[in-house]
PAMI-120585 format. One line per 8 residues: their letters; for each residue x, y, z of C-alpha. Coordinates in steps of 0.02 Angstrom, whole numbers, plus 50000, padded with zeros to 5 digits. Example, Ala and Ser with C-alpha at 12.3 -4.5 7.8 and 13.67 -1.06 7.14 Angstrom:
# residues 2
as) 50615 49775 50390 | 50684 49947 50357 .
# end
This chain:
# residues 364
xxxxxxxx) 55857 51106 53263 | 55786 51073 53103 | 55604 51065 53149 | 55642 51254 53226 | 55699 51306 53047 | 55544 51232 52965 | 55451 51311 53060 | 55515 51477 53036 .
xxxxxxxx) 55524 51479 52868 | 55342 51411 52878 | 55308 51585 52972 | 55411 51683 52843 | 55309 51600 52687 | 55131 51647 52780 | 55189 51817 52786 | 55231 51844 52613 .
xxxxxxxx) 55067 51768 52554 | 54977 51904 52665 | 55078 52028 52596 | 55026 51992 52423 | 54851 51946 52436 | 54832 52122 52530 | 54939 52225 52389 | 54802 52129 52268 .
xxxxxxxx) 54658 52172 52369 | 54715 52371 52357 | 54756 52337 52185 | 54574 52303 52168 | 54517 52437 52263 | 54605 52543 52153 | 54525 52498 52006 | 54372 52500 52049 .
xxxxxxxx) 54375 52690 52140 | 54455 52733 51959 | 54315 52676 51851 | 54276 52806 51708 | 54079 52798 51641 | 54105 52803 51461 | 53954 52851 51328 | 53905 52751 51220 .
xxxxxxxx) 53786 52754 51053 | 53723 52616 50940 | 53651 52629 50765 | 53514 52521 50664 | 53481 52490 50482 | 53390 52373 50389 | 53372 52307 50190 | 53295 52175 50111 .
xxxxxxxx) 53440 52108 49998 | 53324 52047 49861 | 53151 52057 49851 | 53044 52098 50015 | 52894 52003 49990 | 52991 51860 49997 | 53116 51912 50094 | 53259 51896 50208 .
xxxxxxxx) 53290 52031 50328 | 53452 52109 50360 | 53476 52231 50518 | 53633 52286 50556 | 53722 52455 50632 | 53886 52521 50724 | 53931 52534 50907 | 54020 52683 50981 .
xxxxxxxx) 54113 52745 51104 | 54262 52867 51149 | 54358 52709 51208 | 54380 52557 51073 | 54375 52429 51216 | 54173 52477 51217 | 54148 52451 51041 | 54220 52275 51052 .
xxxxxxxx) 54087 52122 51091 | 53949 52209 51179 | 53788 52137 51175 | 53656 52204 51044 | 53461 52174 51093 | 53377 52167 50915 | 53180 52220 50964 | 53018 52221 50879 .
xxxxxxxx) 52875 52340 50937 | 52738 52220 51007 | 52557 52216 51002 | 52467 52370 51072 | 52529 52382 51263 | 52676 52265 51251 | 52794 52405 51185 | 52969 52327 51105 .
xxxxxxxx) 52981 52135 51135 | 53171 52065 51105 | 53173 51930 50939 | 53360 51926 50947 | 53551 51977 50987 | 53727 51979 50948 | 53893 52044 50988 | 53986 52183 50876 .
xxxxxxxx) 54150 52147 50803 | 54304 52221 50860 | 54260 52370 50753 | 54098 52396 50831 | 53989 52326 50683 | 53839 52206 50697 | 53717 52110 50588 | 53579 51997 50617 .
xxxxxxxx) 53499 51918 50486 | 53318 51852 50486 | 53248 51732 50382 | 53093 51702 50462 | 53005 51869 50400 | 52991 51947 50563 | 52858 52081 50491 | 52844 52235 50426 .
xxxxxxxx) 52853 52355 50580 | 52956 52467 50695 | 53124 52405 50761 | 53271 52464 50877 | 53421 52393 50983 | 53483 52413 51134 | 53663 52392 51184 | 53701 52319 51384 .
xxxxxxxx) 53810 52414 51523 | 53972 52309 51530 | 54119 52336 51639 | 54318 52326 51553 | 54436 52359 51661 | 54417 52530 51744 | 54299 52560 51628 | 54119 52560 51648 .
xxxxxxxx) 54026 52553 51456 | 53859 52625 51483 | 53701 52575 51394 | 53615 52643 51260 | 53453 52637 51129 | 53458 52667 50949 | 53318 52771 50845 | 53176 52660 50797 .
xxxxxxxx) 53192 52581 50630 | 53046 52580 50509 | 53065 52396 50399 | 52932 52409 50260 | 52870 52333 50116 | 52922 52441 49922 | 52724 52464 49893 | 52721 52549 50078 .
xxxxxxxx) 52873 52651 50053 | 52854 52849 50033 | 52947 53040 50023 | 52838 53133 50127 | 52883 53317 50204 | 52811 53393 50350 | 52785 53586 50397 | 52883 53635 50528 .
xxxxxxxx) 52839 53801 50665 | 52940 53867 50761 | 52924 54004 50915 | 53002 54109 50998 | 52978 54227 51157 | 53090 54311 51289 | 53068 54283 51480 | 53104 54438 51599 .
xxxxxxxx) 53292 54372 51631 | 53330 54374 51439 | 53318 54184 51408 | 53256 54175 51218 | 53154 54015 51207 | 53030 53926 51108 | 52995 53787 51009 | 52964 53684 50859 .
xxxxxxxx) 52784 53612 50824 | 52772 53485 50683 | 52647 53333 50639 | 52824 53225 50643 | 52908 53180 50824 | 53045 53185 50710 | 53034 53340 50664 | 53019 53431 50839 .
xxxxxxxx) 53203 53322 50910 | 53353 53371 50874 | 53338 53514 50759 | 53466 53642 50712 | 53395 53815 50755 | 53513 53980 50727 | 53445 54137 50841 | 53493 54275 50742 .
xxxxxxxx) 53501 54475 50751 | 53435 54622 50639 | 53561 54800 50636 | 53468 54940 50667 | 53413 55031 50515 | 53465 54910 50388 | 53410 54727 50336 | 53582 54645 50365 .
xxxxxxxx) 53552 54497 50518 | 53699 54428 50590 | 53688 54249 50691 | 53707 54242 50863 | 53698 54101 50931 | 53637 53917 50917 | 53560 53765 51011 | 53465 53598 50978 .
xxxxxxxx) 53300 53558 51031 | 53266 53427 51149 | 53153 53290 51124 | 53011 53399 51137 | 53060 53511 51017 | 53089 53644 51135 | 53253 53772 51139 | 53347 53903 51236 .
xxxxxxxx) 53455 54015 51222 | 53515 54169 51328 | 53589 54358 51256 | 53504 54524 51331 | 53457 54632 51211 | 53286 54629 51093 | 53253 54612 50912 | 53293 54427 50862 .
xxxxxxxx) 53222 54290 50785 | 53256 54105 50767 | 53246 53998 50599 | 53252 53793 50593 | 53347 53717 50435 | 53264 53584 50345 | 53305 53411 50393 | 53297 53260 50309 .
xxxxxxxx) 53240 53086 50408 | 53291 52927 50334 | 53202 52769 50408 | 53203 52604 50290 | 53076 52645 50136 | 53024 52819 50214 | 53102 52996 50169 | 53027 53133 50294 .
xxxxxxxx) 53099 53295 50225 | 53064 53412 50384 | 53020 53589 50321 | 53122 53757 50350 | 53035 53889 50449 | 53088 54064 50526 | 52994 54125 50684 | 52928 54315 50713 .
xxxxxxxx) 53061 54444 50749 | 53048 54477 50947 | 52994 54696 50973 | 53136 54802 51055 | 53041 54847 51217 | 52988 55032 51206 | 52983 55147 51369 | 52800 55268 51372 .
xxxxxxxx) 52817 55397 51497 | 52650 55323 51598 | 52785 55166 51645 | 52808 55180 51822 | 52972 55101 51892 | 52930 54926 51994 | 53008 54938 52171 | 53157 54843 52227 .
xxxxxxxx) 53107 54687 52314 | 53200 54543 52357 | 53159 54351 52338 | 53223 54218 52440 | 53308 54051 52344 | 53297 53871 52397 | 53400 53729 52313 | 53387 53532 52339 .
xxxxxxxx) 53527 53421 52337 | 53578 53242 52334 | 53694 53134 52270 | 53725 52964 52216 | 53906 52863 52249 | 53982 52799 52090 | 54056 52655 52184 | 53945 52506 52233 .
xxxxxxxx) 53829 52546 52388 | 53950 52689 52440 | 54093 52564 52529 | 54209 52623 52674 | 54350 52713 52564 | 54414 52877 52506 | 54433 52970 52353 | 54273 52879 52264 .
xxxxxxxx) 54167 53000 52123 | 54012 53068 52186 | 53872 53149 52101 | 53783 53281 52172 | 53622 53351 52076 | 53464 53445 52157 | 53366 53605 52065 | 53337 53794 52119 .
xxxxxxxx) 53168 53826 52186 | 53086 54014 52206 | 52931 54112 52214 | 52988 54220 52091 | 53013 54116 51899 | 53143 54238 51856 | 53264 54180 51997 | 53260 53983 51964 .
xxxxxxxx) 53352 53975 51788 | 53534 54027 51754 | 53594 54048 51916 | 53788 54033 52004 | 53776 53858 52101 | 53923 53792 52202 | 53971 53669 52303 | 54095 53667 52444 .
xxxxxxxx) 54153 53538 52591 | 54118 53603 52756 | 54281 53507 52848 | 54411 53616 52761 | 54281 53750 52649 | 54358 53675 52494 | 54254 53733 52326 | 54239 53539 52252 .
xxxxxxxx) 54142 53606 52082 | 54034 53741 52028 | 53904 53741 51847 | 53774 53844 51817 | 53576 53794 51820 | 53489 53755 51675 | 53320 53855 51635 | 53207 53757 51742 .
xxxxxxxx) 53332 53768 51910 | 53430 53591 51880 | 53589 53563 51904 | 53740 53463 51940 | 53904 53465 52007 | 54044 53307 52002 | 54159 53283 52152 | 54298 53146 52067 .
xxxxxxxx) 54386 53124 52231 | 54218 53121 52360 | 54225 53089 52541 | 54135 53013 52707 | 54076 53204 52762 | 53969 53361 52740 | 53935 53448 52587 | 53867 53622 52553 .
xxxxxxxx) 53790 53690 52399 | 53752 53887 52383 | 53665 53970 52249 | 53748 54150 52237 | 53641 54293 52259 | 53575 54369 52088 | 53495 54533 52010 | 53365 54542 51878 .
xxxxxxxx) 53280 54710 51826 | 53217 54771 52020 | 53242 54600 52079 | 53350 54531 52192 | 53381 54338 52191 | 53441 54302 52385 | 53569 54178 52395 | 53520 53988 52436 .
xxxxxxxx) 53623 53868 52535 | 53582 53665 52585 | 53682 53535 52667 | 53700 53381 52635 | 53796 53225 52716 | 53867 53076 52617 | 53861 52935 52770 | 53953 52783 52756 .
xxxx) 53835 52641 52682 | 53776 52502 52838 | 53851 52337 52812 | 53783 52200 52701 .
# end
């Protein structure tokens, strides 16, 4: 009689350890199909507390993020660019405080060159703390530092589907990133301008921006570079103001034609190798392709699931036909992205569709 209630409540204790190793697992599973990618940026400086010659050098900088958990202890990669081919070599690292500051501090004269830091990916939590690469750092002697400014050009020129674009030139990479340029407008019959829009130029130096209409021009603010001993003041410069388009009675109207689209598309799971679940992120990116240039930028894309026809995300394409659309709560099935149908002057844009299936990733 006893033995029969041992063994029952053997049974019963066997069952309850199931039951909570398996609420654990989906506990897990949970987490992990909730992770949020969050940006981060790092920051370098660098002194020489006393003198240089001699010195002792002192880098240090800020971690940041939108959430404070990935500012606390991530690993900062202190590098030094190399000899000609090695590119950045790592001399050192350290973790940031729970305010997202760090510091290393050399005292074996590491030389007077280019430096930079990188911060590791790092998961905490449901949160996944993405990487990132600070500016390059410029540690120099006092008898090598210098304020030096740079002339600055910028251009501008409008493309048949009224995207304004150009860019800025300069002897300084660090003039042509990341500049400020205003697009502005000039009334008719009068020299008041009113602004009209802005944008930043990529690392390139190059810019957009779209408005129909003619008669604008584009100006860069001066901008000033701080990098250890050096001061690069970055010139101001205003580009030509773009004709208003004048009709002569010899133009003869183009004929209609139309232009057929294509689009790519793939996507990449935000969950390891895709695993057997629902409701996981997925990315979905590809670019509009044409004959005609004036039908690749600035078009409608969206993206639907063929199962039910659901619309899981829409964006529009950048200038050169990229894009890319988000579905949070992806799925084991097929996808379809269209690119609506679109008119420019005597043009017409035909609409482009592509498939595309997320499969279920083969076992490990």
């Amino acid at each position: 009689m006893n033995a029969r209630w041992i063994g029952v409540a053997v049974a019963l204790g066997a069952c309850v350890i199931a039951g909570s190793m398996g609420g654990f697992a989906s506990g897990g599973e949970r987490a992990k199909a909730g992770t949020t990618k969050v940006r981060t940026t790092v920051t370098i400086n660098d002194e020489c507390p006393f003198d240089c010659r001699n010195y002792k050098a002192q880098f240090s900088g800020k971690v940041r993020a939108d959430e404070p958990p990935c500012e606390r202890r991530r690993t900062v990669v202190l590098l030094r660019k190399g000899k000609p081919g090695e590119g950045f070599l790592k001399i050192d690292q350290t973790k940031s405080d729970r305010n997202g500051n760090w510091e290393v501090v050399r005292h074996d004269k590491p030389g007077f060159t280019d430096y930079m830091v990188k911060v590791k990916e790092v998961r905490k939590a449901e949160l996944r703390c993405l990487g990132a690469t600070s500016d390059k750092e410029s540690h120099d002697p006092p008898e090598r530092a210098h304020n030096e400014e740079f002339e600055s050009t910028i251009t501008i020129k409008r493309t048949p589907s009224f995207v304004y674009k150009g860019k800025v030139i300069s002897d300084s990479d660090d003039c042509m990133k990341n500049r400020r340029v205003t697009l502005y407008a000039r009334e008719d019959g009068s020299d008041a301008v009113f602004v009209v829009g802005h944008d930043r130029t990529d690392q390139k130096g190059r810019w957009s921006y779209q408005i129909i209409g003619n008669g604008y021009f584009a100006e860069v603010k001066e901008k000033v570079v701080q990098r250890g001993n050096h001061k690069h003041t970055c010139l101001f410069d205003r580009s030509p103001t773009t004709p208003p388009r004048r009709f002569a009675s010899a133009d003869v109207p183009r004929a209609q034609k139309d232009v057929k689209t294509r689009t790519s598309i793939h996507h990449t799971c935000e969950v390891s190798s895709c695993e057997r679940r629902l409701g996981f992120p997925i990315v979905f990116n590809g670019r509009v392709k044409s004959d005609d240039d004036d039908c690749v930028g600035i078009r409608k894309v969206k993206l639907y699931e063929l199962v039910d026809g659901t619309l899981r995300g829409k964006t529009v394409s950048d200038v050169d036909g990229t894009w890319e659309i988000e579905d949070p709560s992806g799925s084991f099935s097929k996808y379809r992205v269209i690119v609506k149908e679109k008119k420019v002057g005597n043009t017409t844009c035909l609409e482009g569709r592509k498939t595309d299936k997320v499969k279920v990733a083969p076992p490990r």
